[in-house]
C-alpha angles and dihedrals in degrees: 000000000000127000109279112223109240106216128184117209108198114194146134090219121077100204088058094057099035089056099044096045087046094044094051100037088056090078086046095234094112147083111190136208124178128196119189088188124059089203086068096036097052077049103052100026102103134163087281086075115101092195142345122208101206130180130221111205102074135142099224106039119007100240085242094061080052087049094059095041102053084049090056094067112025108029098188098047104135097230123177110193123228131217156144097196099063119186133165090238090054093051096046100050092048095053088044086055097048107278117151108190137016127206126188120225127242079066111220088223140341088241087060082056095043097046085049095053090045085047079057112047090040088048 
């Protein structure tokens, strides 16, 4: 059997993360792993991690704070940003910090997600 993917989905709100792990453990290429709270994830998320969404906008921890801190220990970890309040400066910083990828919520579609993740983890 081929590798599984193991994604982190880092989020404060719990629809976010039940639909996206349903939604990529349907194709079976994916072990999942959600964190409502930055604080744990930045915590738990370690180099056996294939990619971590990861959204900016939270109450604990600003996904940008995550960011840095997941870059500070594993400087090759493949992150997208997630988020629904999109500015230049936010893109920018999170590119500057390591970010691969950026995704606007509401998504257009899972499979965009989905396509995204798959650009990521190929790439």
């Amino acid at each position: 059997m081929d590798k599984k993917f193991k994604i982190a989905i880092v989020d404060d709100e719990s629809e976010i993360l039940n639909m996206l792990s349903r939604f990529l453990q349907r194709s079976g290429q994916y072990d999942i792993v959600t964190f409502l709270n930055p604080v744990n994830a930045v915590a738990t998320i370690d180099d056996s991690y294939d990619a971590v969404l990861l959204d900016i906008m939270m109450p604990q921890m600003g996904g940008l704070e995550a960011l840095e801190k997941i870059m500070d220990k594993n400087p090759n970890q493949k992150v997208i940003m997630m988020t629904a309040y999109s500015t230049l400066d936010k893109v920018l910083k999170s590119h500057k910090e390591g970010a691969t990828h950026y995704l606007m919520k509401p998504f257009n579609s899972l499979d965009s997600v989905e396509k995204k993740l798959q650009e990521v983890l190929r790439g």
